[in-house]
mmCIF file as gemmi writes it, N, C-alpha and C atoms, coordinates in Angstrom:
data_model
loop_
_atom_site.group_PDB
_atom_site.id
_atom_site.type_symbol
_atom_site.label_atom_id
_atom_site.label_alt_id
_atom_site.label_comp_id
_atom_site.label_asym_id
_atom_site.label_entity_id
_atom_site.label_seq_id
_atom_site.pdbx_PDB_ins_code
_atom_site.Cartn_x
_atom_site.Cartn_y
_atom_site.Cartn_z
_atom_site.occupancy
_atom_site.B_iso_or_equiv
_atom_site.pdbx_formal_charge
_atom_site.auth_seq_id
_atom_site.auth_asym_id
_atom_site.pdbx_PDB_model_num
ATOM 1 N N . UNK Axp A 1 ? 77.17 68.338 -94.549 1 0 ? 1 A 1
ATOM 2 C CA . UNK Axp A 1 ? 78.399 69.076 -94.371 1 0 ? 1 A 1
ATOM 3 C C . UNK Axp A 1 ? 79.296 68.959 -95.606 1 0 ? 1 A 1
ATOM 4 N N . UNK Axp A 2 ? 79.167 68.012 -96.559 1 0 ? 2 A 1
ATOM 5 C CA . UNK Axp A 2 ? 80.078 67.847 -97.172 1 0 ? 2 A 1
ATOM 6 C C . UNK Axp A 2 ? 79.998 68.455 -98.955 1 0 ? 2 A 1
ATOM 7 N N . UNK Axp A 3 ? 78.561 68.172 -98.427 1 0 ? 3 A 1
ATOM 8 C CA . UNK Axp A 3 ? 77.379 68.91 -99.735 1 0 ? 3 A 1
ATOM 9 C C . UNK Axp A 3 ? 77.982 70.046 -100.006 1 0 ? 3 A 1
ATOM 10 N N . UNK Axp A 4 ? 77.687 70.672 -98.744 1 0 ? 4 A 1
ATOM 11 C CA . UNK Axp A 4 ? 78.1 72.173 -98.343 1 0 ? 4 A 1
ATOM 12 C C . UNK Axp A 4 ? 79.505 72.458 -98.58 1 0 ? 4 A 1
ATOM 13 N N . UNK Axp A 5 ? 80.643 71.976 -98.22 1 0 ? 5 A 1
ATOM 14 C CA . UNK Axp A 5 ? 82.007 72.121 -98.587 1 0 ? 5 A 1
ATOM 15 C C . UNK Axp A 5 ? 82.412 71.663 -100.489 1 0 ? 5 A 1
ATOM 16 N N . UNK Axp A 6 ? 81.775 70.56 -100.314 1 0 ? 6 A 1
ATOM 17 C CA . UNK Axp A 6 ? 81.72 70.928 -102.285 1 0 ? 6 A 1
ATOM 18 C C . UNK Axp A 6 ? 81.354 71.64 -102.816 1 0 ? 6 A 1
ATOM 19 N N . UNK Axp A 7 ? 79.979 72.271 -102.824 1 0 ? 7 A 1
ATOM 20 C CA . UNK Axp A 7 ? 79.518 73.539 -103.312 1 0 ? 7 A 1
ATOM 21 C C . UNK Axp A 7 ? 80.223 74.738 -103.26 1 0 ? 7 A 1
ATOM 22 N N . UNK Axp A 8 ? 81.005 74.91 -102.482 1 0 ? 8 A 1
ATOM 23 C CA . UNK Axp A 8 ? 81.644 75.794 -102.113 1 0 ? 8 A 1
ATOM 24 C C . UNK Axp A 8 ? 83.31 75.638 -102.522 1 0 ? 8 A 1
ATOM 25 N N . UNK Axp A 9 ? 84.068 74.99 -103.007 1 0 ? 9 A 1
ATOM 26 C CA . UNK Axp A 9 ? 85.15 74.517 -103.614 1 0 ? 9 A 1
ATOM 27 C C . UNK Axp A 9 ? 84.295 74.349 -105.081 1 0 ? 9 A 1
ATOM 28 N N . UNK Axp A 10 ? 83.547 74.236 -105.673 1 0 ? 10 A 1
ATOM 29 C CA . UNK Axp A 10 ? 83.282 74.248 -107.318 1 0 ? 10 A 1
ATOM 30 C C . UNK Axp A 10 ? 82.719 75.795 -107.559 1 0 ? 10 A 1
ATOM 31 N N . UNK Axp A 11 ? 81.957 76.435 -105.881 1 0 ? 11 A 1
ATOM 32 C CA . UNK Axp A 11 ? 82.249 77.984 -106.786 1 0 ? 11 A 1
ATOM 33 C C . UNK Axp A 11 ? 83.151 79.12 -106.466 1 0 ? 11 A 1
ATOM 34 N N . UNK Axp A 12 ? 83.938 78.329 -105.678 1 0 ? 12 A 1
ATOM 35 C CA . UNK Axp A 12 ? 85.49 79.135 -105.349 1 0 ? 12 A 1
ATOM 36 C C . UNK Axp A 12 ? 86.075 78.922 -107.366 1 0 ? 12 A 1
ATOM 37 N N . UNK Axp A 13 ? 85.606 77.73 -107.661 1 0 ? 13 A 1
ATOM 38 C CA . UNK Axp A 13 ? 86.698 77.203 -108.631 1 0 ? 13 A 1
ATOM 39 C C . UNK Axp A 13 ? 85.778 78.233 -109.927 1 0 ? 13 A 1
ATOM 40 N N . UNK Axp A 14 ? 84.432 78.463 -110.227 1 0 ? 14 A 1
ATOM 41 C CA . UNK Axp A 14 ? 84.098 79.066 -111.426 1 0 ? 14 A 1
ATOM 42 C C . UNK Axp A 14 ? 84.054 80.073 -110.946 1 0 ? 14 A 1
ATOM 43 N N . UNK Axp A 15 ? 84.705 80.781 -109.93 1 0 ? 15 A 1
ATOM 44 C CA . UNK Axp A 15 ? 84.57 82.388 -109.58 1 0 ? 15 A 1
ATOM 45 C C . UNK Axp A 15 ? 86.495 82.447 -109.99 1 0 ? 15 A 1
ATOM 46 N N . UNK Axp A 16 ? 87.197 81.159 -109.661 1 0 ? 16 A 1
ATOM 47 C CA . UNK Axp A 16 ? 89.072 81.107 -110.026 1 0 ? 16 A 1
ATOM 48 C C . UNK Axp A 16 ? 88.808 81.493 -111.775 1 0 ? 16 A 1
ATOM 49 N N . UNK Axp A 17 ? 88.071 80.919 -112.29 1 0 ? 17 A 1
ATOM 50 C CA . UNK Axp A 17 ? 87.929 80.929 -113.848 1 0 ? 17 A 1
ATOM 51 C C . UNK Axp A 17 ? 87.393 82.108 -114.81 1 0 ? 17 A 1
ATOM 52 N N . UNK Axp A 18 ? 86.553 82.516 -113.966 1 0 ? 18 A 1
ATOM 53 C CA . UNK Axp A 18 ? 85.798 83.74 -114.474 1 0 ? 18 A 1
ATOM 54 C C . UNK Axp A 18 ? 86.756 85.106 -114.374 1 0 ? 18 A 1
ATOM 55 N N . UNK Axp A 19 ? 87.387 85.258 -112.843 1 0 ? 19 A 1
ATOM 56 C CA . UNK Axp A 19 ? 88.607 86.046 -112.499 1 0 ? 19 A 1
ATOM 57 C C . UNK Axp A 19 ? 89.606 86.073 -113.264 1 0 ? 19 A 1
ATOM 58 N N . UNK Axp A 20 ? 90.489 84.803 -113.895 1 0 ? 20 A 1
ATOM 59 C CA . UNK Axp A 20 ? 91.673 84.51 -114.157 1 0 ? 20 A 1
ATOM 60 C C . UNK Axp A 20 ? 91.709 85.479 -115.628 1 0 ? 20 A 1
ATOM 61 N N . UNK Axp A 21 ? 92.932 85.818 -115.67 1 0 ? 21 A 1
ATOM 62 C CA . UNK Axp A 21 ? 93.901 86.196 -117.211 1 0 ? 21 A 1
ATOM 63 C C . UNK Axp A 21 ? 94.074 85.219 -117.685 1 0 ? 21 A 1
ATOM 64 N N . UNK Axp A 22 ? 93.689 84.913 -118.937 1 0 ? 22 A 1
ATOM 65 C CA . UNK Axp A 22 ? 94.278 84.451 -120.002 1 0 ? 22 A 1
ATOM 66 C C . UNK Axp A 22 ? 95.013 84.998 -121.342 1 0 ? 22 A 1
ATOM 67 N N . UNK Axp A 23 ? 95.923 84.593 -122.07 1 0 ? 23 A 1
ATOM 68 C CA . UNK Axp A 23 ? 95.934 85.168 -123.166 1 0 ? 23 A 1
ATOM 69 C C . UNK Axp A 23 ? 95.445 85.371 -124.252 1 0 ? 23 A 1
ATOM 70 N N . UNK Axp A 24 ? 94.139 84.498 -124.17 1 0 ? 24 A 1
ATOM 71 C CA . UNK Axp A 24 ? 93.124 84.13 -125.36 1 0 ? 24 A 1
ATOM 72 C C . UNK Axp A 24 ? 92.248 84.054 -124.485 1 0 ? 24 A 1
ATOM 73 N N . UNK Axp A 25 ? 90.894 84.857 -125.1 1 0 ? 25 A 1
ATOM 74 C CA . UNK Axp A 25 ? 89.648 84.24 -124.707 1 0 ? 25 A 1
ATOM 75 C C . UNK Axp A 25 ? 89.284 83.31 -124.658 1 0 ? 25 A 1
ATOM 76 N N . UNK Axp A 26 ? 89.138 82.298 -125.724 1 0 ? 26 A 1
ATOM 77 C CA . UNK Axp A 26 ? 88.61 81.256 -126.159 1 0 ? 26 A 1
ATOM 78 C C . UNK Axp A 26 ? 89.345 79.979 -124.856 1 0 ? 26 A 1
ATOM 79 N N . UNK Axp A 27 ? 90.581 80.51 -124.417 1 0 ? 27 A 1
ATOM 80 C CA . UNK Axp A 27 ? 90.722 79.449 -122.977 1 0 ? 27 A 1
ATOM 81 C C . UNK Axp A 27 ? 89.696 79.7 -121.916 1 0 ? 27 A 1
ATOM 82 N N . UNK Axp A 28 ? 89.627 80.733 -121.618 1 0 ? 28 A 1
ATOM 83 C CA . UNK Axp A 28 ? 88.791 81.098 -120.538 1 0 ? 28 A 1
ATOM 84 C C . UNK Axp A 28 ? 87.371 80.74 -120.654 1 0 ? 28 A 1
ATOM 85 N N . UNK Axp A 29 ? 86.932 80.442 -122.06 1 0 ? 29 A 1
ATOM 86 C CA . UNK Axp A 29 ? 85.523 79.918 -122.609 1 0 ? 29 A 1
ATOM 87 C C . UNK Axp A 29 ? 85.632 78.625 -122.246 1 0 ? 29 A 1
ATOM 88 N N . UNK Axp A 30 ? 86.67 78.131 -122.927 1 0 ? 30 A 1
ATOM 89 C CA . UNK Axp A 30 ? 86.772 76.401 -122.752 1 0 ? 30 A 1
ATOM 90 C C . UNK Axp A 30 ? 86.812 75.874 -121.387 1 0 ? 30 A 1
ATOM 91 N N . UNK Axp A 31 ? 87.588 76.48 -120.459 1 0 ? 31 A 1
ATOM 92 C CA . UNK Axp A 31 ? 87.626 76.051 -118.846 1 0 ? 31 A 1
ATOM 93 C C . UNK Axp A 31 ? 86.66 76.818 -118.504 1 0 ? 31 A 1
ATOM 94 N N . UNK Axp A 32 ? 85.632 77.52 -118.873 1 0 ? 32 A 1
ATOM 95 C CA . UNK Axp A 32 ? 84.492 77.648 -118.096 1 0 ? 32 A 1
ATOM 96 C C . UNK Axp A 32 ? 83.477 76.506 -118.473 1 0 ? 32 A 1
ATOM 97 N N . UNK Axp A 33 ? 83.219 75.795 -119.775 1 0 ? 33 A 1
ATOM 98 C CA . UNK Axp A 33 ? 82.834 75.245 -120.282 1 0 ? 33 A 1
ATOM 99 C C . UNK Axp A 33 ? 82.932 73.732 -119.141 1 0 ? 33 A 1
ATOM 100 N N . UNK Axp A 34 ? 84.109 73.354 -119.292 1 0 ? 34 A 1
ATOM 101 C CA . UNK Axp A 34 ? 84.855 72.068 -118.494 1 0 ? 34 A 1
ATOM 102 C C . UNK Axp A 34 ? 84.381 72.223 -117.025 1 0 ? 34 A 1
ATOM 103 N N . UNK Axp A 35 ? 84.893 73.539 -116.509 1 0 ? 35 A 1
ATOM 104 C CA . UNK Axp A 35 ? 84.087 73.014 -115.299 1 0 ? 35 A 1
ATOM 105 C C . UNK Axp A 35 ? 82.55 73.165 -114.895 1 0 ? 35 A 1
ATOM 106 N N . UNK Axp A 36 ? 81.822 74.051 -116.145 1 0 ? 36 A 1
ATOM 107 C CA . UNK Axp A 36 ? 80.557 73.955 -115.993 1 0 ? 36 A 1
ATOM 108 C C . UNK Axp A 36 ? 79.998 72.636 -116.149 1 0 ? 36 A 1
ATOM 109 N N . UNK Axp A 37 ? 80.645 71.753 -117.268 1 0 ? 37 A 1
ATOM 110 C CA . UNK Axp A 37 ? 79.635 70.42 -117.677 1 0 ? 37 A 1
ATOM 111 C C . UNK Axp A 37 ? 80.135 69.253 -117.05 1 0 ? 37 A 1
ATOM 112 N N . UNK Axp A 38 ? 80.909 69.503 -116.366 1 0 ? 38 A 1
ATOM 113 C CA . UNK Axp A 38 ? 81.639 68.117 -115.842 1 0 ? 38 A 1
ATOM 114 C C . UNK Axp A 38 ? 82.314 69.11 -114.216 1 0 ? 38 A 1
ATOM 115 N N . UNK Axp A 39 ? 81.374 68.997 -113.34 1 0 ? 39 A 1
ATOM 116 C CA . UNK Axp A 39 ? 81.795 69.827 -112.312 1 0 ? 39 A 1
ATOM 117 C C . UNK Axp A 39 ? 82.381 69.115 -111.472 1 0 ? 39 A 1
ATOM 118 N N . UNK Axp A 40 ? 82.538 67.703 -110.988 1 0 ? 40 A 1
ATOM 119 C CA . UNK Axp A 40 ? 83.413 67.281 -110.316 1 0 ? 40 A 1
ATOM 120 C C . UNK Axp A 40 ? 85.436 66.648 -110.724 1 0 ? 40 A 1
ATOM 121 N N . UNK Axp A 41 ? 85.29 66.572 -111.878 1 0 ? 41 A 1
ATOM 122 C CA . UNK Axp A 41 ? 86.379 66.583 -113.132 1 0 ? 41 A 1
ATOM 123 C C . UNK Axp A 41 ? 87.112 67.873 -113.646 1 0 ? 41 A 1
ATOM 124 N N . UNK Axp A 42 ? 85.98 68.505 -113.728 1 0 ? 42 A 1
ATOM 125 C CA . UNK Axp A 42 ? 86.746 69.734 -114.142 1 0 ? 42 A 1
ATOM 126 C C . UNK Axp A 42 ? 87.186 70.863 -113.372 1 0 ? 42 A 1
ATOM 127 N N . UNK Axp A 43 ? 86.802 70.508 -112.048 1 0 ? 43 A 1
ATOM 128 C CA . UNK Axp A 43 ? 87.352 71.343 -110.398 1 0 ? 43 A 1
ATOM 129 C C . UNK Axp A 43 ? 88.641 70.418 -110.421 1 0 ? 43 A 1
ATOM 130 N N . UNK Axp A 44 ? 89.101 69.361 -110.75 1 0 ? 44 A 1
ATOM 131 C CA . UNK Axp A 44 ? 90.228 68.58 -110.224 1 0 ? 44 A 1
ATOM 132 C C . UNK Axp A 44 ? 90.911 68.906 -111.316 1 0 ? 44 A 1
ATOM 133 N N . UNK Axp A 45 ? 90.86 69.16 -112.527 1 0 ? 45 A 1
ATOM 134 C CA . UNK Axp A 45 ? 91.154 69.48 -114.015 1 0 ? 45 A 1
ATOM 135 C C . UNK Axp A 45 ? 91.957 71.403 -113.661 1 0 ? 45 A 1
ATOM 136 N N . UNK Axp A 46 ? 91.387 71.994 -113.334 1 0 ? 46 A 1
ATOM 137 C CA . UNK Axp A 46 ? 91.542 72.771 -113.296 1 0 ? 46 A 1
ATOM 138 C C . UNK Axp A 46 ? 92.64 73.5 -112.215 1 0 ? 46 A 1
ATOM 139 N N . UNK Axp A 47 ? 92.22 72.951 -110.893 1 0 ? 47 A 1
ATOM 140 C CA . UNK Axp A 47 ? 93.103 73.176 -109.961 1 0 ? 47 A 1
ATOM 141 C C . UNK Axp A 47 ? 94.504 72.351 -110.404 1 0 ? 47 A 1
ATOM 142 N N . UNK Axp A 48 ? 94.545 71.732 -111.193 1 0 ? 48 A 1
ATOM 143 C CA . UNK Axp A 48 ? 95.956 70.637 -111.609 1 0 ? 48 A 1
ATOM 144 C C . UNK Axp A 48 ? 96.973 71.285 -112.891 1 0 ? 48 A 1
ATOM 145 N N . UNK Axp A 49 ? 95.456 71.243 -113.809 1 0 ? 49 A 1
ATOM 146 C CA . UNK Axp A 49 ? 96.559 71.8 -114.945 1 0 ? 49 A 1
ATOM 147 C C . UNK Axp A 49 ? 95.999 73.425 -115.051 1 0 ? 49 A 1
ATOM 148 N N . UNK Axp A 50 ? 94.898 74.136 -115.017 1 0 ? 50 A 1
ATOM 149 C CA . UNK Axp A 50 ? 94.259 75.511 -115.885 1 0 ? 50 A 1
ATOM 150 C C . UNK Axp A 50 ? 95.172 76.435 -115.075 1 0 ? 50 A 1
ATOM 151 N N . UNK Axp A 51 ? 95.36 76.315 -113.259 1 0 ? 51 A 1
ATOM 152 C CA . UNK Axp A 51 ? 95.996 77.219 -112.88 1 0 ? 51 A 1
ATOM 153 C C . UNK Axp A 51 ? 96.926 77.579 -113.188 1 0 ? 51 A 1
ATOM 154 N N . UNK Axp A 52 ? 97.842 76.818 -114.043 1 0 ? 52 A 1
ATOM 155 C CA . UNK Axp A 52 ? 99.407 76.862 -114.738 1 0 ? 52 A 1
ATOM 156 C C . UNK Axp A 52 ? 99.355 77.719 -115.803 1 0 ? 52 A 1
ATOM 157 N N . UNK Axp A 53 ? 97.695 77.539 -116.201 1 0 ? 53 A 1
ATOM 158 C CA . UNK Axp A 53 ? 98.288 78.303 -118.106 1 0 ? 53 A 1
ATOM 159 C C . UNK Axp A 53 ? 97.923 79.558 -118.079 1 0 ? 53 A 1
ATOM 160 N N . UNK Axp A 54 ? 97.247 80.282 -116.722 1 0 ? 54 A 1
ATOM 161 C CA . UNK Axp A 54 ? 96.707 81.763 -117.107 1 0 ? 54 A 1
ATOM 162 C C . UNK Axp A 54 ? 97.802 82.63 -116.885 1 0 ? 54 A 1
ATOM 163 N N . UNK Axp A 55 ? 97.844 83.516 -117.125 1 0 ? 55 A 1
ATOM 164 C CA . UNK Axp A 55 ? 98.867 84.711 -117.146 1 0 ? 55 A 1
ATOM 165 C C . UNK Axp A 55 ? 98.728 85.184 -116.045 1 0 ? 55 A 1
């Protein structure tokens, strides 16, 4: 069950990233990057600080 609820909160989170505006590409590269290689860090990374910086 829980497998299942993480999986599903890390691709809520690279479907939040892929969606999002930025003002630069190269952010939207880098936080796809972060939460691709470090997927439990960079779902907590992201929901904390990335949601703040997109447009």
């Amino acid at each position: 069950m829980w497998k299942v609820l993480g999986f599903l909160v890390y691709a809520y989170t690279i479907y939040d990233v892929v969606t999002s505006r930025f003002a630069n590409q190269n952010d939207k590269l880098i936080w796809i990057l972060i939460v691709l290689l470090l997927p439990f860090l960079g779902t907590i990374l992201w929901f904390v600080i990335g949601r703040g910086k997109r447009i």
